[in-house]
N, C-alpha and C positions, 0 to 999 in steps of 0.2 A: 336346597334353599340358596339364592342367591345372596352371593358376601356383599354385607350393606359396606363395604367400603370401595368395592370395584365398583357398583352400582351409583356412588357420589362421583367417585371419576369418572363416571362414562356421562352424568349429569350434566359437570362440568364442560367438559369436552361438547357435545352433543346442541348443548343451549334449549331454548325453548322450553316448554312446561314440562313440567311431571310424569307426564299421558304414556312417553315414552319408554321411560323407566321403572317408572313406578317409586322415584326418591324423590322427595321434595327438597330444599335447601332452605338452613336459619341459618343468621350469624355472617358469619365474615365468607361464608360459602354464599351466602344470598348476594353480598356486596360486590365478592371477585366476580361473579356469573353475571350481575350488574352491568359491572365494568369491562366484562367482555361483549356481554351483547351489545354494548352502545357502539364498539368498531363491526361486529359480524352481523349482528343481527339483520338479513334483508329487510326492504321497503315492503310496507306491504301490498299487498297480489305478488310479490318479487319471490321467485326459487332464489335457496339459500346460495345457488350456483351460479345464478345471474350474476348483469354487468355490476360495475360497480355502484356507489350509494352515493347520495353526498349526505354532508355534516346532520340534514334535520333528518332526513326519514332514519339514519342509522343512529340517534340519539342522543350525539353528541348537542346539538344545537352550534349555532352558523355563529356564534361571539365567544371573544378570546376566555371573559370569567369560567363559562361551561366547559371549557376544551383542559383551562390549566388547573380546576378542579378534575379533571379525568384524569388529569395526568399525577398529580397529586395523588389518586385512590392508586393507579397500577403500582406508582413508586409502593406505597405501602402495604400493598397486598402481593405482590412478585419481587423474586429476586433481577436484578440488574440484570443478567442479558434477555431476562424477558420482555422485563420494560425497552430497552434497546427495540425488541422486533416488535415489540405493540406500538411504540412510535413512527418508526419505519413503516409499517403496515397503515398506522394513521395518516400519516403526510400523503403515501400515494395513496391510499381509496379514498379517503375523506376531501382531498384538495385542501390539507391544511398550510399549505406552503405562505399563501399569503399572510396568516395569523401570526406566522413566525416573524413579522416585522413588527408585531408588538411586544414591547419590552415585559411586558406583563408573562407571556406566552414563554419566551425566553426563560425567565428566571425561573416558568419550573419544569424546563425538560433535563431529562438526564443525558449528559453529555456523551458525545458517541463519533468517533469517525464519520460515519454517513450524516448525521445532523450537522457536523461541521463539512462536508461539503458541500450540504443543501446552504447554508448560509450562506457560504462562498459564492455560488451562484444569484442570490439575493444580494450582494453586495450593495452593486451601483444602485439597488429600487432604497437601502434602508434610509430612512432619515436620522439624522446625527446621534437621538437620543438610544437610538435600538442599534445604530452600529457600535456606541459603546457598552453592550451587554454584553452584543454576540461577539466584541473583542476577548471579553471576559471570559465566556463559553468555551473560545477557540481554546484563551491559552490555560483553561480548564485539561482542554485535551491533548491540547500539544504537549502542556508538563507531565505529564501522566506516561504519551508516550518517549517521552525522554529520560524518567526514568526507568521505565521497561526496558530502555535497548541503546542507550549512551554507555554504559560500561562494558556488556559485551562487545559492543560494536570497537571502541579504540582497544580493549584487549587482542582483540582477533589481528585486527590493521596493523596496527601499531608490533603486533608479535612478527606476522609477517614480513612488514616494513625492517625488523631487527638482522631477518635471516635473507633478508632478499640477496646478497650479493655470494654468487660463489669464492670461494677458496679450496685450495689443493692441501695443505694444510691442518683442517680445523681439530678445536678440541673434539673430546669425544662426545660433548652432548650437542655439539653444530653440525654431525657428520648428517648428512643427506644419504639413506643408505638407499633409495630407489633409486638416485641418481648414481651414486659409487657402484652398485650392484651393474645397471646400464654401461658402465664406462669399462667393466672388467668380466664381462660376459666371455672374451676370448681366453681367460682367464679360469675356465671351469673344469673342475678336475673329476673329471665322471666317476672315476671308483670312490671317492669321499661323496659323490653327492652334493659340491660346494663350489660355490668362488670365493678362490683367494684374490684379494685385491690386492695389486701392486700402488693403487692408485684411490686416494681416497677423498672424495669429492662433500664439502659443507659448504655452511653458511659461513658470510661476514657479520661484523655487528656493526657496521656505521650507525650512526647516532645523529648527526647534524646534518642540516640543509634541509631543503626540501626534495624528498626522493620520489615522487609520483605524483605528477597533475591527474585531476577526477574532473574531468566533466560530466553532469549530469544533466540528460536532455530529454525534459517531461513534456508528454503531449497534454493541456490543457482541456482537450473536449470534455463534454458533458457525462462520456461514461467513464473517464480516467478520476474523477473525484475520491476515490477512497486513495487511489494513488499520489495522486498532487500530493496531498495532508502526509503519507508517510516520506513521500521525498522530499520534503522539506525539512521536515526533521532529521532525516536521515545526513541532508547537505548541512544543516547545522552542525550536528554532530561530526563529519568529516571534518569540516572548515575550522574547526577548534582541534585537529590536531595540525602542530605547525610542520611536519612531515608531509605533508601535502597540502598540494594546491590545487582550493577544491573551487569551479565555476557553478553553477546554476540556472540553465536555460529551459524555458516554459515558450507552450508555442501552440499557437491554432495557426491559422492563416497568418498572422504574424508572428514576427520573434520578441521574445521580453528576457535580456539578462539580468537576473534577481542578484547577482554575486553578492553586490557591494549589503546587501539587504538579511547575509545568511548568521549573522552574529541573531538574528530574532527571528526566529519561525514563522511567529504571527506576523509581521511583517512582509513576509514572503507569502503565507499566504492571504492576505490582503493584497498583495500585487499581481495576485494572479485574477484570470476575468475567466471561472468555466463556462462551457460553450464554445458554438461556432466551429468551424467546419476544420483543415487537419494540412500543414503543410509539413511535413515530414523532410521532405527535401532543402525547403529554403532555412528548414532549423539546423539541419547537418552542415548545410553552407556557412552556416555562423560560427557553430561549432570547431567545424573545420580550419575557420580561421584562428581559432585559437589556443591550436595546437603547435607546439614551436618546440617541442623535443616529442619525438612520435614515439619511439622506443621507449620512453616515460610516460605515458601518459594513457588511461583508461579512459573511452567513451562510454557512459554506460545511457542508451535510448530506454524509456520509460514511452509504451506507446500500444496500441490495440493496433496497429500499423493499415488501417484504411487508410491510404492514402488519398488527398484531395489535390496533392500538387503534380508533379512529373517523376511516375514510378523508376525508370531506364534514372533519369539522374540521380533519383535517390541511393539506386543499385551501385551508379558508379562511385558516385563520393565514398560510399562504405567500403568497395573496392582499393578505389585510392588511398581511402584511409590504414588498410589493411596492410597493403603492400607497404607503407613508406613503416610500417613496426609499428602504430596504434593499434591497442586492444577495444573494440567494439561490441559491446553487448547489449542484447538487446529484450528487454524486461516486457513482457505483455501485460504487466498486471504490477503493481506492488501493494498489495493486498492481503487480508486474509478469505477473499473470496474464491478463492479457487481457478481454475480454470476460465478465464473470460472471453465472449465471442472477439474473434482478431481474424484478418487477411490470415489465411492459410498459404496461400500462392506466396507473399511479402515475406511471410514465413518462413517458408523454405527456399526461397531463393537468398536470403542472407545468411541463412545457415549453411548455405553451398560455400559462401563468400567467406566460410569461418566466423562469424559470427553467431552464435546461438542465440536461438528466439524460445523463450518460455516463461510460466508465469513465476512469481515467486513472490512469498510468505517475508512480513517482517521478520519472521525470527531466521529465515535463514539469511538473508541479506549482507550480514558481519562476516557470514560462511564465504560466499562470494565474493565479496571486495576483497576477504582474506587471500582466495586463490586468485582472483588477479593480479593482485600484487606480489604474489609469489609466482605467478607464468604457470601455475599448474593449474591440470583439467577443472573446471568450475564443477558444485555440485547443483547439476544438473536436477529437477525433481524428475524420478519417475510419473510417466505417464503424461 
């Protein structure tokens, strides 16, 4: 006999009547199966694999009341990252993008990266009253992620920032033994199995100034949107520690410096416009001009690196940049999305140039600025 509890999940899962499984649903199992077939459920004559639906045949109804009571039942019948991807999933099949310009609409979706970077994109359409909710949304999200990742992020920097400078010298918890190990290689004494160090290489602890310029230079198109949102936080949180001097450039076909803008997130991202096509080149030109100590100072490019402007120049400026002692990195993603489609060719040719192209995860992010501001190997993600 078949377990009536794998038989309610396969219900669930499956949608549609009974006939199939032979379980019916009461209760709050009637309601969620509800509130899922109104997103999947096909048109009908429509295979459940067909194209997409819009808002009436798949049972939401085409007005904001019907869509932010849907939204209302998921919230209370799933946990939060499911309503995440039931909304997600709503905005592209359903075409709910424009409903999101009602303030009504707004106050009941659960705040989420990708909904704040569908907003973003909506900026310029919203009228006064709906752009001050989705302010509210934004900085829903942006607080949430600064406190996820403000404290690790200046512990790491800032720890970094501490040991950056060598000394010959040091006490014994500044000794750098990869480096001291390197320096006294000649120094190995085969029947122990060991090197003795004549010579023993640490960290300094400088304290004052500003020790490292951060340029961060984010491509703006339409598929860097979960990225935008974390570099800006991201440049917040740099730009508050006073050890560095942190800039902030965003860029499609033109350049926008956000710098003077990074004490507020939301801010920054209100100044950004996603879309529009990809100048990769004339953003490094800006950049590049504001670089005035090279040996100090981290580029780090935030970019899918299609280029829409002149590849060879863009090759050369990071070349340039290279050789005069700037650190040039270059981020395909700053997401929790994974791996995203990027110029493979763009890829490995700046990787040739010493700069490394891959995607990378908020949470390692504090990892990387840490090693470049200490000159050691970045961690790299497998794969």
């Amino acid at each position: 006999m078949a377990d009536p509890e794998r038989l309610r999940r396969w219900r669930l899962i499956l949608g549609g009547d009974a006939d199939g499984t032979g379980c019916g649903l009461a209760g709050q199992d009637r309601r969620m199966d509800e509130a899922l077939a109104a997103l999947y459920r096909p048109a009908p004559g429509q295979s459940r694999g067909g194209g997409g639906t819009g808002p009436r045949s798949a049972g939401l109804g085409a007005s904001a009341p019907s869509v932010a009571r849907w939204l209302g039942d998921i919230r209370e019948y799933f946990p939060p990252g499911v309503v995440q991807i039931l909304q997600q999933d709503a905005i592209e099949r359903l075409d709910l993008t424009r409903l999101l310009l009602e303030p009504e609409m707004l106050e009941a979706v659960e705040p989420d990266v990708h909904l704040v970077g569908t907003l973003l994109s909506l900026n310029r359409l919203m009228p006064d009253e709906t752009k001050e909710v989705a302010r509210g949304v934004v900085r829903r999200v942006v607080d949430d992620l600064e406190r996820r990742i403000a404290q690790r992020t200046r512990s790491l920097v800032q720890g970094a920032l501490d040991r950056s400078t060598r000394v010959h010298r040091p006490r014994h918890a500044d000794i750098d033994w990869n480096a001291t190990i390197r320096a006294n290689l000649k120094h190995y004494q085969a029947e122990h199995r060991t090197v003795v160090p004549e010579r023993l290489v640490g960290y300094g602890r400088q304290r004052h100034g500003v020790r490292k310029d951060v340029v961060l230079c984010v491509d703006q198109s339409g598929s860097m949107a979960a990225s935008v949102v974390y570099a800006s936080v991201f440049g917040a949180v740099l730009a508050s520690m006073r050890s560095l001097r942190t800039s902030l450039v965003v860029f499609d076909t033109a350049v926008v410096d956000l710098t003077d803008q990074l004490a507020d997130p939301v801010d920054v991202l209100f100044g950004t416009q996603l879309g529009g096509g990809t100048d990769i080149n004339r953003a490094l030109a800006y950049c590049q001009g504001l670089v005035t100590r090279p040996s100090d100072t981290i580029v780090v490019l935030v970019s899918d690196l299609f280029e829409g402007g002149v590849r060879q120049e863009m090759l050369r400026r990071v070349a340039a940049m290279r050789r005069a002692g700037v650190q040039v990195v270059t981020l395909l993603a700053l997401s929790d999305e994974g791996a995203p489609a990027y110029d493979h060719e763009n890829a490995a040719a700046l990787a040739a140039l010493g700069s490394p192209a891959f995607a990378c995860t908020p949470d390692l992010f504090p990892e990387l600025m840490a090693a470049a501001v200490r000159g050691t190997p970045l961690p790299v993600p497998e794969g």
